[in-house]
C-alpha positions in Angstrom: -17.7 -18.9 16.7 -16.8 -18.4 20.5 -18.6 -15.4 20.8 -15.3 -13.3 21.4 -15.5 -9.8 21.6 -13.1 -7.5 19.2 -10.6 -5.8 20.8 -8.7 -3.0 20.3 -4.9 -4.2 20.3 -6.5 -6.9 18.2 -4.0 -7.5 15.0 -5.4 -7.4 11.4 -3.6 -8.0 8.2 -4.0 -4.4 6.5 -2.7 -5.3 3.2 -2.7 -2.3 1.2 -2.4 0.2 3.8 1.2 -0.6 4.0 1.4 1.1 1.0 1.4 5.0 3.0 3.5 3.4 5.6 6.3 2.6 2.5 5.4 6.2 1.2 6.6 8.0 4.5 10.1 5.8 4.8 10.7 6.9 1.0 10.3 10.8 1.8 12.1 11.1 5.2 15.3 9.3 2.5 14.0 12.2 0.3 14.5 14.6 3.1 17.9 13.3 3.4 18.9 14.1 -0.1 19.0 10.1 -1.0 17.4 11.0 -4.5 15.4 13.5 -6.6 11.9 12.2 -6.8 12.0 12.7 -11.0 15.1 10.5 -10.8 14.3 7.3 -13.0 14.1 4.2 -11.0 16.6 3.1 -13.1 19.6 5.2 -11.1 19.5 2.6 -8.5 17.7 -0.6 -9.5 19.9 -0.7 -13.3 17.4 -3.4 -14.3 14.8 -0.9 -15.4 16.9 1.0 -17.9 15.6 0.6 -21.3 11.5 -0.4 -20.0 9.4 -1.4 -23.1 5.4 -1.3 -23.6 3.3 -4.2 -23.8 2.3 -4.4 -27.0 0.3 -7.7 -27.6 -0.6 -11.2 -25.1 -0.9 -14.7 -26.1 -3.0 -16.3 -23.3 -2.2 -19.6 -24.5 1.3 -19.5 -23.3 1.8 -15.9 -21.7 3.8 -15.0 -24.6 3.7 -11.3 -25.7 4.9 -8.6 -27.8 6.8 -4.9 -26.6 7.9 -1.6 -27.9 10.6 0.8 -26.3 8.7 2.8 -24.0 8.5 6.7 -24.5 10.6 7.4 -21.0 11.6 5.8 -17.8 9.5 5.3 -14.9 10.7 7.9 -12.0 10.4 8.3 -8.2 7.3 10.0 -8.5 5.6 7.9 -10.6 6.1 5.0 -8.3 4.8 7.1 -5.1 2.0 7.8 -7.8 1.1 4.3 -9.6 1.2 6.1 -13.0 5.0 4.1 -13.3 3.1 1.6 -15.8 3.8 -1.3 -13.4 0.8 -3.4 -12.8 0.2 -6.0 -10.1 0.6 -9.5 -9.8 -2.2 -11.6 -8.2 -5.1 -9.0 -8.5 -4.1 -6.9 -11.4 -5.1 -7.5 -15.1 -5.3 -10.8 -16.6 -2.3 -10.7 -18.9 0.3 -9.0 -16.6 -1.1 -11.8 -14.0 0.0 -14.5 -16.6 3.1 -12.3 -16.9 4.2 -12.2 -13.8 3.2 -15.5 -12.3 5.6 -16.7 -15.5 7.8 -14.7 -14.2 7.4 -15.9 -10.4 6.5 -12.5 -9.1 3.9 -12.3 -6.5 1.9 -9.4 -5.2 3.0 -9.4 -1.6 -0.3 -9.8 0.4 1.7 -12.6 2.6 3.8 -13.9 0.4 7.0 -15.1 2.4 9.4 -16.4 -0.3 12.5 -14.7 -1.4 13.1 -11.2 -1.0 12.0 -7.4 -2.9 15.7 -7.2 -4.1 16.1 -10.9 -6.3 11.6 -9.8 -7.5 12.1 -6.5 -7.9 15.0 -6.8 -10.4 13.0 -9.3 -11.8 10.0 -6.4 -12.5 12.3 -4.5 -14.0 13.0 -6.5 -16.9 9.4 -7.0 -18.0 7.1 -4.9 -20.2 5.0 -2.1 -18.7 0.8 -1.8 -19.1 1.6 1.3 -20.7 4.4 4.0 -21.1 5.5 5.9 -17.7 3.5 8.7 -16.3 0.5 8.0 -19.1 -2.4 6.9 -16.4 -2.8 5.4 -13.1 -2.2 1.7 -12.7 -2.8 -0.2 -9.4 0.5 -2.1 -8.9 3.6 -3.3 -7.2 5.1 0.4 -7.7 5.4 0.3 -3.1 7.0 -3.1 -3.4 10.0 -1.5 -5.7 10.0 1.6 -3.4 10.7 -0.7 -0.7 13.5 -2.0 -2.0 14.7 1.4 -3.1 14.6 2.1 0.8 17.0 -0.6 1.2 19.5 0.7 -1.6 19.2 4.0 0.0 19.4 3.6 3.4 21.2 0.3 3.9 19.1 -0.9 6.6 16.6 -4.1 5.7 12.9 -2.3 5.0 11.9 -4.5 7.8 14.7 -2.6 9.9 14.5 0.4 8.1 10.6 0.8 9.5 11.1 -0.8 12.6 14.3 1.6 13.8 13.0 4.7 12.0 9.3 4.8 12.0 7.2 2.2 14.4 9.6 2.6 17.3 9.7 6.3 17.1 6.0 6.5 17.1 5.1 3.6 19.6 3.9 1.1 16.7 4.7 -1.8 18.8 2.3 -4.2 16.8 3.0 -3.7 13.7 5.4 -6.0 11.4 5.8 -8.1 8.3 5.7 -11.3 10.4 4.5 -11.2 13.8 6.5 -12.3 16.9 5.2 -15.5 18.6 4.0 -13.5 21.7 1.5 -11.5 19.3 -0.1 -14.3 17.6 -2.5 -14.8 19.8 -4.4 -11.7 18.8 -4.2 -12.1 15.3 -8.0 -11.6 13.7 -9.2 -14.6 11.8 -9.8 -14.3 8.4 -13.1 -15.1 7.3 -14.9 -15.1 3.4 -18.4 -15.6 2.4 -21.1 -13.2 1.2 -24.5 -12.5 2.0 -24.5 -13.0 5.6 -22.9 -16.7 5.3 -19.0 -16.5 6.8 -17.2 -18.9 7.4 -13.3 -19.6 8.3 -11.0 -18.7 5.1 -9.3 -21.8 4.9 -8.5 -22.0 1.3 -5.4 -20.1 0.7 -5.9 -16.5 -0.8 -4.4 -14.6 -3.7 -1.1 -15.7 -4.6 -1.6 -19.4 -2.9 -0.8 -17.9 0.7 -1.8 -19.4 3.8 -4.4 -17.0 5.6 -2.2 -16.8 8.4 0.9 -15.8 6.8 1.3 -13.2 9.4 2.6 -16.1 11.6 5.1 -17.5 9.4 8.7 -16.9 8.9 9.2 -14.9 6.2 12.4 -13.1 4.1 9.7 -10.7 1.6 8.9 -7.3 3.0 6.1 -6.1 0.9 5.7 -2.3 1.0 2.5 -2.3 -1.2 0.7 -5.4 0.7 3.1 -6.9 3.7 1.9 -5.2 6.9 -0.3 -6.5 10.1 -1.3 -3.5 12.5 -4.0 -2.7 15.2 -6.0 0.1 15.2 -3.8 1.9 17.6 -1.1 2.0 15.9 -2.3 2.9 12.7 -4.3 6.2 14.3 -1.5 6.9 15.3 0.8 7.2 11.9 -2.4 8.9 10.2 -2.2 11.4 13.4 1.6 12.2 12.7 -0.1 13.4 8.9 -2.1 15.3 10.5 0.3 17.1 13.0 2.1 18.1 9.9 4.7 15.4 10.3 5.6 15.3 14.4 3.8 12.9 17.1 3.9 12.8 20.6 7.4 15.1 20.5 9.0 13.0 17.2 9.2 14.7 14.4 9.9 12.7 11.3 8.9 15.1 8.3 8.4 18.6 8.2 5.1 20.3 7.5 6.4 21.5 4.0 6.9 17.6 2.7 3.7 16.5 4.3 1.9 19.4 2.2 3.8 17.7 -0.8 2.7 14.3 0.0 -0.9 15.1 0.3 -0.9 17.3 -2.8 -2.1 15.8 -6.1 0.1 14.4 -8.3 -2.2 13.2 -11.3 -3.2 15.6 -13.6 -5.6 13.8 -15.7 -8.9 14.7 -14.8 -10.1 10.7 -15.2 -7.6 9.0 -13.2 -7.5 8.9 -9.1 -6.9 12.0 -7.3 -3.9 10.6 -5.5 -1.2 12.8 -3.8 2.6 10.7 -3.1 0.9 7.9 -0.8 -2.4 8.6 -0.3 -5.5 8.8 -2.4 -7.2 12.4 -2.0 -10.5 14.7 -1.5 -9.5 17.1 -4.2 -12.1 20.4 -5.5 -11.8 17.8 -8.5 -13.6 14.8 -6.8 -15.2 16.7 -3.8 -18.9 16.1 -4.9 -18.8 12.7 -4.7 -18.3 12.5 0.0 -19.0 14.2 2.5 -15.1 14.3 3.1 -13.8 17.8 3.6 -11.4 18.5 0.9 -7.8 17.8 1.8 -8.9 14.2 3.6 -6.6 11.4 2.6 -7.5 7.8 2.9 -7.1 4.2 1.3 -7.8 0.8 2.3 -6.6 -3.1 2.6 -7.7 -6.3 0.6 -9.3 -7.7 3.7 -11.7 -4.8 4.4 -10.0 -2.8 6.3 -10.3 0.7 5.7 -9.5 4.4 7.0 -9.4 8.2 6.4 -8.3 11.5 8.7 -9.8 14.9 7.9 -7.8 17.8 8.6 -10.0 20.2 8.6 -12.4 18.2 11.5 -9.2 16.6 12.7 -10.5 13.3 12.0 -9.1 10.0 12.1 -11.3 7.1 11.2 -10.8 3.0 11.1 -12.9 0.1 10.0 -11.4 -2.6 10.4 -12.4 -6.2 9.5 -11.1 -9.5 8.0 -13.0 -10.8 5.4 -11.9 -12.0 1.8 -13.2 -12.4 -1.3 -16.4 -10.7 -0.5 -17.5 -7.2 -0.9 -17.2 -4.7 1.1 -20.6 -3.5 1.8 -22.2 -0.4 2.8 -20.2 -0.8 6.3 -17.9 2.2 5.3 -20.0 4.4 4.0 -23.1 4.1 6.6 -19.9 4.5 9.5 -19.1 8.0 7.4 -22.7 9.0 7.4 -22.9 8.3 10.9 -20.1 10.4 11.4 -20.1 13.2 9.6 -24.2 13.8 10.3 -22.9 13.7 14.3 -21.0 17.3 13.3 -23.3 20.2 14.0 -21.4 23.4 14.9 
C-alpha cells in the first residue's frame, strides 16, 4: 500500500524451508556418532515404542480404530517423510481431527508449549500407514527437532543458533525475531486473482500472521523459521561447497552426497534425498533442472533450488497465503535456464 520497495535483508516467514535447515543440525549429531540413522525413533523419544496403524475414523467425534504397526519408524524415515506421521493443520482430514483432539499443531507459528511435551504426544497416536510404506507430508522435522535436543542438549533454538546460523553469518534468521528486526518483517497478504489484501485473519492453526514477532517457547523444525534471502543462499551455498562456507566446514563432502541421494525407492512417491526433495534420472523429464538439483519450498510462497552442476542458487520469495502459487516460479526458471548458452 505505501509503495515500498522489497529489499533484500527483508525477513519472510519461510515455513517449510526450515525443514533442510532441521535436516543439516540432525546429520552433523550423525557425524558425531549421536545415533544410527536406522535407529527407531523410539531409542530416544520411548513414547513411540509399540506405534499402531490407523485403521478406521469417526468424523463425528474423531474417534478411530488401530492395528500394531508392521515396524517402528527410524531416523531415516523421519529425514524421509515415509515415518507414517502426517501433519496437523494441513495434512489429511482425519489425522487433522486427530491431532487437533490431541492439541498438536503443525508449527507454522505456533508459539505454545514446546516439541518435547507435542512430540511425546505424536508418539502415542496412530500412524497414516505402517513405517517406510510411502511418503507422507508431516511433522517427521518437528520430532527431529526434538531429537536434536535429546542429542545434543542444547535447545534447537540454541542448538541452530551456536552451531549453524552463527557459523555461517545467518544473522536474521530465528524462530521469533528480536525486537530490532521487526521492522523488516514482510507483510503477509492473501487473495487470488490479482485482489490482495492484508491477511488479517489468522492462518492455519489459529496463528496470528505475525507470529514471527511474538514470544514463543515451540521451535518448529518442519515450519518455525523467518529468514532473508541472504541468509538462506547462503546455507543452500554450503550444499553446494560440499558442506564448507566461507572457511567453516560443518559436514563433509561424503555426508552431503548422502543427503542429497535418494532415499525412496518407490517409483510413485517423491524423489526426496535426507532433507531435500531431488532431480533424480527418475523425475528428470519433468524440469529443466540439471539432475542432482535439490529444492523445496514454504507455505507462504516462498520457494528455492541450487543446481550443482550450473552452480545455481535460486530464491523466490513472497508472502502470500491461501492462494496459489502461480506460474511466478516456473516462468523465473524459464527465464533462467533459457539465459545459459555455452
Amino acid at each position: 500500500e505505501a509503495k515500498i520497495p522489497m529489499k533484500t535483508d527483508n525477513i519472510f516467514r519461510i515455513a517449510s524451508q526450515s525443514k533442510a535447515i532441521t535436516s543439516l543440525a540432525v546429520m552433523m549429531l550423525w557425524e558425531e556418532g549421536k545415533f544410527f540413522l536406522d535407529d527407531p525413533v523410539s531409542k530416544y523419544i520411548p513414547e513411540f515404542k509399540n506405534p499402531r496403524v490407523l485403521t478406521s475414523f469417526n468424523m463425528r467425534d474423531s474417534s478411530f480404530t488401530a492395528e500394531k504397526a508392521k515396524s517402528e519408524p527410524t531416523i531415516r524415515q523421519l529425514l524421509t517423510h515415509t515415518s507414517g506421521i502426517d501433519y496437523a493443520g494441513i495434512g489429511s482430514q482425519e489425522f487433522k481431527a486427530i491431532y487437533a483432539k490431541a492439541g498438536l499443531v503443525s508449527g507454522i507459528g505456533n508459539n505454545k508449549g514446546t516439541i518435547a511435551e507435542k512430540m511425546k504426544i505424536l508418539g502415542g497416536l496412530p500412524l497414516k500407514h505402517n513405517p517406510g510404506e510411502r511418503y507422507t507430508y508431516g511433522l517427521n522435522n518437528d520430532v527431529l527437532g526434538y531429537l536434536v535436543e535429546i542429542w545434543s542438549g542444547m535447545s534447537f533454538d540454541n542448538f541452530l543458533r551456536k552451531r549453524v546460523f552463527e557459523p555461517l553469518g545467518m544473522k536474521d534468521t530465528w524462530f521469533y525475531l528480536p525486537p530490532d528486526r521487526h521492522s523488516r518483517l514482510v507483510t503477509l497478504y492473501e487473495g487470488s486473482s490479482g485482489t490482495y489484501r492484508r491477511a488479517t485473519k489468522t492462518v492455519y492453526d489459529g496463528v496470528n500472521p505475525d507470529y514471527p514477532k511474538l514470544e514463543g517457547t515451540y521451535f518448529s523444525g518442519g515450519a518455525g523459521l523467518s529468514s532473508t534471502v541472504e541468509d538462506y543462499a547462503k546455507f543452500l551455498q554450503l550444499f553446494l561447497n560440499k558442506g564448507e562456507f566461507n572457511g567453516t566446514r560443518l559436514l563433509s563432502r561424503k555426508t552431503v552426497e548422502l543427503m542429497l541421494t535418494n532415499q525412496t525407492l518407490d517409483p510413485v512417491t517423491e524423489q526426496f534425498g535426507l532433507g531435500f526433495g531431488l532431480e533424480t534420472e527418475r523425475n528428470d523429464a519433468r524440469s529443466v533442472y540439471s539432475i542432482g538439483t535439490f529444492s523445496w519450498g514454504g507455505a507462504y510462497m516462498t520457494s528455492y533450488w541450487a543446481d550443482p552442476k550450473e552452480k545455481i542458487v535460486a530464491l523466490i520469495f513472497n508472502q502470500m497465503y491461501a492462494t496459489s502459487h502461480g506460474d511466478l516460479s516456473e516462468r523465473v526458471k524459464t527465464l533462467i535456464y533459457s539465459s545459459i548458452t555455452d
